[in-house]
N, C-alpha and C positions, 0 to 999 in steps of 0.2 A: 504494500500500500504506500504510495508515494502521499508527502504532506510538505506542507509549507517549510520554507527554513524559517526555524524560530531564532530568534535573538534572548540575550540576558533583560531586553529594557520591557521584551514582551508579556514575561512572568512577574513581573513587578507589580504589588496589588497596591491598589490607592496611589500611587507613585503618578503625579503627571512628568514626562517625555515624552525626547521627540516622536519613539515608538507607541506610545503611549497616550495620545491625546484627547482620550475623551474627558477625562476627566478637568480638563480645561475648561467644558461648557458649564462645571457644578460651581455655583454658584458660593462664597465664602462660608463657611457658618458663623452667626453673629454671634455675640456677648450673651452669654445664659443671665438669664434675669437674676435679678438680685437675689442674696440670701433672703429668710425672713429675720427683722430683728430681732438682738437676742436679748431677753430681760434683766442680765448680770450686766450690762456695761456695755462700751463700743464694742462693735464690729467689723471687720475687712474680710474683702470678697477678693480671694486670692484668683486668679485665672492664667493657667498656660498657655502661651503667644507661640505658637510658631512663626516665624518671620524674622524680618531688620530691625534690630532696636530701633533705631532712626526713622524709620518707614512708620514706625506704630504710633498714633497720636497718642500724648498723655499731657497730663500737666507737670511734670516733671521728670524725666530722663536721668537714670545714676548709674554708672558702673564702677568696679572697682578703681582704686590705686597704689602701687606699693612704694614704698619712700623712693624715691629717688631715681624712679624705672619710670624710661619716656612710654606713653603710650603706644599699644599694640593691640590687633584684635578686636575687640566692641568696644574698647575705652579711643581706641585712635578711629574708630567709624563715628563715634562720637565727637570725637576731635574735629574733624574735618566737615562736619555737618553744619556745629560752629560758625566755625572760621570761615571769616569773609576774606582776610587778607592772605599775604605769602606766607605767614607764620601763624600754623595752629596754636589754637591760646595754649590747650591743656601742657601739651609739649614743650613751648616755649616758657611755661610756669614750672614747668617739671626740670629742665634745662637751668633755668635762673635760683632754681631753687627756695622758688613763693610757696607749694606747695609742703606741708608740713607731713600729713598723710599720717598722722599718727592713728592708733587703731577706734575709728567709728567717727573722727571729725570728718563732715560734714565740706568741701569746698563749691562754690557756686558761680559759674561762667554764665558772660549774657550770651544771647543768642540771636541769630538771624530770623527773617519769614522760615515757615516751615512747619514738619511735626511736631522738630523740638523745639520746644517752647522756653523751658528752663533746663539748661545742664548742669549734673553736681557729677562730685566723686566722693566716695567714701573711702576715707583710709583704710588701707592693710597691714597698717604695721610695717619693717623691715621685710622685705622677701624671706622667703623660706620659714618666719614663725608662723600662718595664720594656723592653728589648730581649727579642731571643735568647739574646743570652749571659747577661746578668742574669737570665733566666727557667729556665735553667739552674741557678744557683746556687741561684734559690729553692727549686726542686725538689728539689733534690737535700738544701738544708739542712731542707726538709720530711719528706720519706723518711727520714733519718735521727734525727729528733726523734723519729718514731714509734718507731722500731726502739726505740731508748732511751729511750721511756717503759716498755716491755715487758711493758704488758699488753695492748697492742693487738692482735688478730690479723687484725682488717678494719678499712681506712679506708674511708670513704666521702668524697671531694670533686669539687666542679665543674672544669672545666680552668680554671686559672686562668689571668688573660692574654689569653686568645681574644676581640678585639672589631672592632668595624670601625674600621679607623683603627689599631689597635694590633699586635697579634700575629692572626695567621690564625691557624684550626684547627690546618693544615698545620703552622706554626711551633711553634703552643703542644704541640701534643702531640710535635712534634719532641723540644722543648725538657724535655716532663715526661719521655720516653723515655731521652735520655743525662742529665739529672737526677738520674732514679731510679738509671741503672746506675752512677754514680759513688757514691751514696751506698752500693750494695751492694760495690761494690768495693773500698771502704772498712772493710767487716767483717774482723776477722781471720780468718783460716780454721780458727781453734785456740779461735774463740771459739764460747759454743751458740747454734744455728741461733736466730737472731729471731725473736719468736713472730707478728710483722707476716707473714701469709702473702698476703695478697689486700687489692689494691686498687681498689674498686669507682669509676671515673670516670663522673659520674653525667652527664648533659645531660637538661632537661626538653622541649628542641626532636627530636622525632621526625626529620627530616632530616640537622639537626645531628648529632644522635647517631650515623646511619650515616657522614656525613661524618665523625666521630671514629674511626669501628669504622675507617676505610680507612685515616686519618692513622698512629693508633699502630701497625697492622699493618705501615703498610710500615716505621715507624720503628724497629721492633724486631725485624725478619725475623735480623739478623745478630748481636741481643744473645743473651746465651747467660744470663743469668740470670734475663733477662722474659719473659711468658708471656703473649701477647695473647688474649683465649677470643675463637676464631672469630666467636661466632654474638653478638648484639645479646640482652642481657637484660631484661625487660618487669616494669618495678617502678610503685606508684601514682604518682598525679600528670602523669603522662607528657601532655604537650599537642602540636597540630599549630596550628603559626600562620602568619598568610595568606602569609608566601611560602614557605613548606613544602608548604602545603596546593597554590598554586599549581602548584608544581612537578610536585606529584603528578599533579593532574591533567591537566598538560599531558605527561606521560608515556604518561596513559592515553588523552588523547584521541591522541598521534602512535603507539598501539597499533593504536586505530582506524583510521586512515585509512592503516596502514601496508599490508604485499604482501594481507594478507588481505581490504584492504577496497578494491572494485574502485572505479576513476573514476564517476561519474556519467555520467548521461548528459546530453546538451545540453539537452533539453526538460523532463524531470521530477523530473529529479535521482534516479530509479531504478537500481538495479543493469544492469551489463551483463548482456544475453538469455543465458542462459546459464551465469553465472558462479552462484559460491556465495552464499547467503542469507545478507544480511548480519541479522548480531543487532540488537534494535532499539537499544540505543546506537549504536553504527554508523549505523544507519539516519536520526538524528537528527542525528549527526555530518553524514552526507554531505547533507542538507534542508539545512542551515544551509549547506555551502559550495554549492549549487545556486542558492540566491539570490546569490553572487555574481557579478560580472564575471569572465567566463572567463580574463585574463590574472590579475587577482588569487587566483581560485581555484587558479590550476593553481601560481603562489607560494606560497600556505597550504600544501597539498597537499606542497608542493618540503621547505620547512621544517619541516614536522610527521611527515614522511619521516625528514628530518635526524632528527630529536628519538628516533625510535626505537631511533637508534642508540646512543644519549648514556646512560651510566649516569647515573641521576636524582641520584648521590651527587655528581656531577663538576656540576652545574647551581646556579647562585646568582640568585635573582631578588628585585628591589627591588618591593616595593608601599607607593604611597604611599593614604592615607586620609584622613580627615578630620581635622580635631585635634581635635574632642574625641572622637575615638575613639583616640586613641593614647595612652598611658601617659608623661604628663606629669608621672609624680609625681617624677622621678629630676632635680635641677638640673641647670643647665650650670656647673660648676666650672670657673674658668678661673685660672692662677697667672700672676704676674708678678712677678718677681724684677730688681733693678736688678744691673746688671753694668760693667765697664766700657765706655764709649760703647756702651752695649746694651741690651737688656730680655730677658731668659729668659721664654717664655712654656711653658703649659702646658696643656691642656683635658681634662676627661673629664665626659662625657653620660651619659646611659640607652642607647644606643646609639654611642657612641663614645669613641675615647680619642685625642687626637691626640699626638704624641711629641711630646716639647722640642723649641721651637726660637731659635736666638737671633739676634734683630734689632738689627740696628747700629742707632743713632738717636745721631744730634746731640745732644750735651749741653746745647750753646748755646740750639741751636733750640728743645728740650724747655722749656728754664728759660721761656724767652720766649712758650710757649705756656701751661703752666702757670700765669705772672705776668698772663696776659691774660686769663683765662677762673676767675680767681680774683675775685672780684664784678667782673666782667665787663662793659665796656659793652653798649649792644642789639646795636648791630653787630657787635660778637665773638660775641655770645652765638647770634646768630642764623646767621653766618659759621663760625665755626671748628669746631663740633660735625662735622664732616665730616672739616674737615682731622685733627683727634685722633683719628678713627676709621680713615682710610686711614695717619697717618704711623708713630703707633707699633702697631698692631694688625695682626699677619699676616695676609696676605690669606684662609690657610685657617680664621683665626681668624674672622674677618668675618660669614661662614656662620653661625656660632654665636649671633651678637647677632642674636636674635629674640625674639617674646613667645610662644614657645613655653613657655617655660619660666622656673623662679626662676633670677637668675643671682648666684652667689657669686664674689667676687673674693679671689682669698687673695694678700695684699700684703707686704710688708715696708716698713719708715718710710718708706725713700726711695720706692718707688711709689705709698705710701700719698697721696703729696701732690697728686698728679695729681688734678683733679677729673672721676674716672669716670663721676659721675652724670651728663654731657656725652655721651656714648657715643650713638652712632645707628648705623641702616645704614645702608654706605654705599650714597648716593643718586648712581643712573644719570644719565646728561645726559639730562633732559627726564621723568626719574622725579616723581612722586609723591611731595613732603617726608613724610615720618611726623613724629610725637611721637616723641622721645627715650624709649632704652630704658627708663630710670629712670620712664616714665610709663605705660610700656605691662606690665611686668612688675614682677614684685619683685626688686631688685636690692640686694645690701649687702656687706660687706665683712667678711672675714677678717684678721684681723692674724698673722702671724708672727713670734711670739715665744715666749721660752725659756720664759715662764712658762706655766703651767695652769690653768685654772679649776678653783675647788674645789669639792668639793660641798655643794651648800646644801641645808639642811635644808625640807620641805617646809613651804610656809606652814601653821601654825597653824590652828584651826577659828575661824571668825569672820570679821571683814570682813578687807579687805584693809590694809595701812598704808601712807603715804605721806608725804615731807616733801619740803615744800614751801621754796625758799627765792630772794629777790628780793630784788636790789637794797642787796646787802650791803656795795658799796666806800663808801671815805671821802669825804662830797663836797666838803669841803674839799682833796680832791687833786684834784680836776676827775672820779670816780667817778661821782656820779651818776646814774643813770637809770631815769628816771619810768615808761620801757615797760617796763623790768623789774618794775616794781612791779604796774602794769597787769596784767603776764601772770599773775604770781605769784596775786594774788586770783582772776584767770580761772577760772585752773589748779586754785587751792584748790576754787572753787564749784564746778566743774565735777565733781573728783574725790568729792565731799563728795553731790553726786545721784548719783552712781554708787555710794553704798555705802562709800567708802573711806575707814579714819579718817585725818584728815589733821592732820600737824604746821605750824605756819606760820609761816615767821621771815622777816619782811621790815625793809628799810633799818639803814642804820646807827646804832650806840645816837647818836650824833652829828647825826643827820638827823631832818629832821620826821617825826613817823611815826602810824601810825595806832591808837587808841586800843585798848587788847584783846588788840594784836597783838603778840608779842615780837619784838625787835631782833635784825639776825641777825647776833651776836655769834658769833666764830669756836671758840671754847672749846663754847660754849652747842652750837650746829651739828654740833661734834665728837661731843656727848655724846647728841645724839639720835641720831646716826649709829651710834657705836658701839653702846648699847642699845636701839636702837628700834626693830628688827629688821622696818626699811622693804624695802618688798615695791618700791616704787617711789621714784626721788631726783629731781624737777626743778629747777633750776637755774636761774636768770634773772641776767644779772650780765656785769662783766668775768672776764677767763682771762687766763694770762701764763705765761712761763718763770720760773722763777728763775736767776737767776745772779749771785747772791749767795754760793752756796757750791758744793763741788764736785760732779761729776755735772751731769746734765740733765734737772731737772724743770721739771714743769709743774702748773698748779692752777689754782684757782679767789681771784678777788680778794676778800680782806673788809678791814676798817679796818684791823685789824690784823695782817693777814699773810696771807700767801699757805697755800691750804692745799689738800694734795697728796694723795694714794692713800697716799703715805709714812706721815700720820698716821692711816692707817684700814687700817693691813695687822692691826689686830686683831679683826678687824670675824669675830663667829662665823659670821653667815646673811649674806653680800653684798646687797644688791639687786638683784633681778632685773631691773629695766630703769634705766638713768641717761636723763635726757634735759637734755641742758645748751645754752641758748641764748645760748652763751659767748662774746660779743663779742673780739676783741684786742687787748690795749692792750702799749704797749711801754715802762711810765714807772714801771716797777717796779725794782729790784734795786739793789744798789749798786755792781757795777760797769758799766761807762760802756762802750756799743756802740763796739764796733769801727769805724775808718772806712776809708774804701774810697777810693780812688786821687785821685778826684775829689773828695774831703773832705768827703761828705757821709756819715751814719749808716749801719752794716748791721751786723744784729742777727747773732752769730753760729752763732745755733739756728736752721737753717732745712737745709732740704732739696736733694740736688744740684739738684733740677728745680725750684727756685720758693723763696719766700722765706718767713718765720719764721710771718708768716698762714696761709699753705698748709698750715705742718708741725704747726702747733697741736693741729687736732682728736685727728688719727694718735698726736702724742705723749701727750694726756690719755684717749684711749682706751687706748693701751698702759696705761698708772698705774691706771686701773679696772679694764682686764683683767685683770690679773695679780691683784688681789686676792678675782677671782671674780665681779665683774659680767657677767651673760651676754651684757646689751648695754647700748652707750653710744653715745647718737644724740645727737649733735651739730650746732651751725653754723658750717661754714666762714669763716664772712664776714657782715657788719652783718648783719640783717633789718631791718625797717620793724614799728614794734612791731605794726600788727594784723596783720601778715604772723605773726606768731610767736605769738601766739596762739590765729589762724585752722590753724594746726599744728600746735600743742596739740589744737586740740579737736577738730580732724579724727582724729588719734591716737590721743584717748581715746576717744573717741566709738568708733571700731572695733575698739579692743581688748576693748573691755566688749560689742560688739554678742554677742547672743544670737540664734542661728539666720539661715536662708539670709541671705546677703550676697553682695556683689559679686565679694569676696574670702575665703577664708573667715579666723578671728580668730587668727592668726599673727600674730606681732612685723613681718614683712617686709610682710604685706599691709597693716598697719596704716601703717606710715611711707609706702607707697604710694599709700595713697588719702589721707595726707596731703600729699605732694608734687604730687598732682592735684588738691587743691583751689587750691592755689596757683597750679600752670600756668594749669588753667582760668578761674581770677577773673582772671590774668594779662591772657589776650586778649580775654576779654570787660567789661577796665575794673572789673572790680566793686569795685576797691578804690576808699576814697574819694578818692587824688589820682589814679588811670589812670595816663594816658598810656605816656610812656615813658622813666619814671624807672629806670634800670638796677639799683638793688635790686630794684625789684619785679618786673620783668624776669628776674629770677634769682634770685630767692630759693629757689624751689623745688630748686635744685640745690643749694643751698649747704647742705644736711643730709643728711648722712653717716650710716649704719647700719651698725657694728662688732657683727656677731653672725650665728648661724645666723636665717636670714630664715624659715624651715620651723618653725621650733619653735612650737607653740600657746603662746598664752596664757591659760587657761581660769579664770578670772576666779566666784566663788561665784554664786549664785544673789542681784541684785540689784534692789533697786527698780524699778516704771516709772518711765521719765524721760522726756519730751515730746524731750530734745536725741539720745537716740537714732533710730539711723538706719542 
């Protein structure tokens, strides 16, 4: 009996597709009528939304937030729903660090024409704490904001909490169920009824969704003031994605081959003589298991049996794809917080959240790995990148270092010292070595701290601005250096084809210097800084602590003094990128290093895990951050002067590139395919002394990126330049 070919889109039941389109004609189903009131107090009429949070009319719009993580997911579809201008608010409040996000505050964004009318967030806390019980409190201090803004009488939000790795459906709607009833139990009974009647909990996953309709049902069967609407509500935007869609159809196919659909037979895979006519889905179903082996067949057949019996809501299935089909836009945030003899870690993905956890680690043993893999010889360099990825990094953490994705590190001083750009996976006995994370994706670094970035005003119409400065210490202190002078003209000529006006202060008024060019006197430096309202700062030179006076700063060296973030906290427009190729010297201050048992020097600015070079960058990127620099890319440790210019120009060159690239013109991708020019000329010699001189060996590691790596950099309409690329 020949039949139709059937497709997987044609066994989909309720599912509209393109195979699929009758159900196109049926009409939405509306909002189940209200509860009736209940005589103990207020009430809320909870209902599950399949659909676009943003598509569903409410009178108030809320998805989660966690401290410090740019929106993704339904918080950035909300974002952008927003937002009228080139900068989403939520993002750009999340970026500057307005957002507080502490566990259940309440923040509120105006809004444009539209569904959403008002947008909030509710805090999560730091990534990776929201439990049960804390998802509770949120819930409940959410419910209750509403109640008491009082004009709200529909909320509309996503469950918040629900990921893999973090809170289940099960849990999060547990947790939104006694949430909500605490905050109503909460009302006075003497007070008037809240005008918050109805809670639309929206999911844009079709399966999800009924897995939600099951969760809150059974979690509110015994509340007396919540109101679950039986039936699944059908709003736009509503999606089935492949293991929803899976599931579906594996329901429909174990429909098929269930009591209605007879065995095959041995020879033609035909109906038994006799029995009822199977439909041709069926008929298709049963050709396919007729080509198999009889003992496998009559296995499929066993478990697709099983399956009929399975409510499709109780079934979870993983499909994996390709990567560039999967939705890579979301990083892998990962937190590390130092504790004692310990590290707190922390992760949340596009697809996951992992919980806190905290790993004991050797203080001793850290220091010691840190002090070696800090301009590194070849053999650490080549050696230990394993060990720092198995010692201090949780094994569920591990999984996570891929080049799937950008990876953000949010750090505090003391982890800040550790040289992360080292990070690989870890490699199997007899595996495969990779390139280091730091070469295969974009990887950079968060700071933790009390300060905020402020907001800077957009650049100006015309070219971009830049100063330039090299080579500013005294050389009659033993200051200085010719490669700084080098890079600095590099850098100017370089930036000067690219469109950019460029300021240019090299050597000391003390030192030879080159005709034309002003001296980079520290007064002079200041005063470009402050008015000059430089879009970009590079920096060629020594860096130092002071400890000269009280507190713990740090700066940059000139003849006459050291100069800090201190003296540019009046700075109106920040600079948008610092990049400092800020050597360390320790022959600064007037007081005298402390010394250490064995009588010999130790600086006493330096980090639990590693010593006063390691803590350097960490501490001059805090001093820029705090005064609104968005990023400050830095070097760890010497470079080899064409190393540091060959890094420059890789940087520039792809910050200003125009259309398709490798990567595309982000601050993260640019420092990225600078760090690959250098790995790469690494192994293939291309430098002019080779071999296996341990700076050049590692150079590529020892620059450090303190900023969102995601943020474009979108650079005017500039010149051709033969060095673009």
């Amino acid at each position: 009996m020949s039949t139709p070919a059937a497709r997987i889109e044609d066994l989909l039941e309720g599912v509209t597709t393109p195979a699929n389109r009758r159900h196109e004609q049926e009409p939405p189903s509306g909002p189940a009528p209200p509860p009736q009131p209940r005589p103990d107090g207020p009430s809320v009429n909870i209902t599950v939304v399949w659909g676009d949070l943003v598509q569903v009319p409410a009178d108030l719009h809320v998805t989660g937030h966690y401290q410090s993580v740019v929106p993704d997911a339904a918080e950035l579809a909300l974002d952008r729903a927003i937002s009228g201008g080139p900068r989403p608010l939520i993002t750009e409040h999340t970026r500057l660090g307005w957002i507080d996000a502490q566990l259940g505050e309440v923040t509120y964004f105006p809004c444009r024409e539209g569904p959403v009318r008002v947008a909030a967030v509710v805090g999560m806390g730091p990534m990776g704490t929201l439990n049960e019980r804390r998802a509770v409190q949120m819930y409940a201090s959410l419910l209750g904001e509403a109640i008491a803004v009082g004009h709200v009488a529909t909320m509309a939000n996503v469950l918040i909490g629900a990921g893999v790795g973090n809170l289940s459906v099960s849990q999060a709607g547990r947790s939104l169920v006694r949430g909500f009833a605490s905050a109503l139990a909460a009302v006075s009974p003497l007070a008037p009824a809240p005008r918050l009647a109805e809670v639309l909990v929206v999911e844009i996953d079709r399966l999800r969704a009924e897995q939600l309709l099951l969760a809150l049902t059974g979690a509110a069967k015994n509340q007396q003031q919540l109101y679950v609407t039986p039936d699944l509500r059908e709003e736009k935007g509503g999606r089935l994605y492949a293991p929803s869609a899976a599931v579906y159809a594996l329901k429909a196919l174990s429909a098929l081959v269930g009591p209605v659909a007879p065995a095959p037979s041995p020879g033609d895979g035909s109906a038994t003589p006799g029995g009822p006519e199977p439909s041709a889905a069926a008929q298709a179903v049963l050709d396919v298991l007729a080509r198999l082996e009889p003992a496998i067949r009559e296995k499929v057949r066993e478990q697709l049996a099983h399956l009929a019996k399975v409510e499709h809501t109780d079934l979870t299935l993983k499909i994996g794809g390709p990567t560039e089909l999967q939705d890579d836009s979301a990083p892998v945030r990962m937190s590390v917080q130092s504790g004692t003899n310990a590290l707190r870690w922390a992760a949340l993905t596009g697809r996951a959240t992992v919980p806190e956890r905290l790993a004991p680690v050797d203080t001793d043993l850290l220091r010691d790995l840190v002090d070696r893999l800090t301009e590194p010889s070849v053999e650490d360099a080549r050696a230990l990148p394993d060990l720092l990825s198995r010692f201090i990094v949780p094994a569920d953490f591990q999984r996570l270092l891929t080049d799937d994705a950008t990876v953000l590190l949010e750090l505090d001083r003391a982890t800040a010292s550790v040289p992360w750009e080292f990070l690989t996976e870890v490699q199997q006995p007899g595996g495969e070595r990779r390139d280091p994370l730091a070469i295969r994706t974009q990887l950079s670094r968060q700071l933790r701290t009390p300060y905020s970035r402020v907001l800077a005003e957009a650049p100006a119409d015309g070219p971009l601005r830049a100063l330039v400065i090299g080579d500013p210490g005294d050389p009659e202190k033993g200051f200085q250096l010719p490669g700084a002078r080098t890079e600095a003209f590099a850098v100017a000529a370089q930036l000067k084809a690219l469109g950019v006006k460029v300021s240019l202060y090299v050597g000391a008024p003390n030192s030879t210097r080159q005709p034309g060019v002003e001296p980079a006197r520290r007064l002079d430096v200041l005063g470009a800084l402050l008015c000059g309202c430089n879009d970009i700062v590079h920096y060629c030179g020594h860096s130092d602590f002071d400890r000269s006076g009280t507190g713990r700063r740090s700066g940059w060296v000139f003849a006459d003094g050291l100069l800090t973030a201190q003296e540019l906290g009046r700075l109106e427009r920040p600079p948008r990128i610092v990049v400092a190729n800020a050597c360390y010297t320790a022959r600064l201050g007037t007081a005298e290093p402390a010394a250490s048992p064995d009588g010999s020097s130790v600086v006493a600015d330096h980090s639990p895990w590693g010593n006063a070079q390691a803590a350097l960058v960490p501490s001059l990127a805090d001093e820029f951050l705090r005064i609104g620099v968005g990023h400050y890319i830095g070097a760890a440790w010497r470079i080899p002067d064409d190393h540091g210019v060959a890094f420059a120009e890789q940087l520039y060159r792809h910050l200003f590139t125009i259309g398709p690239a490798e990567d595309p013109p982000t601050v993260g991708a640019a420092v990225r395919s600078a760090r690959k020019r250098l790995y790469e000329g690494r192994v293939t010699n291309e430098w002019q002394d080779g071999g296996q001189d341990r700076q050049r060996w590692s150079s590529w590691a020892a620059y450090q990126h303190y900023g969102d790596a995601s943020e474009p950099f979108v650079p005017p309409e500039i010149p051709s330049d033969p060095q673009r690329g």
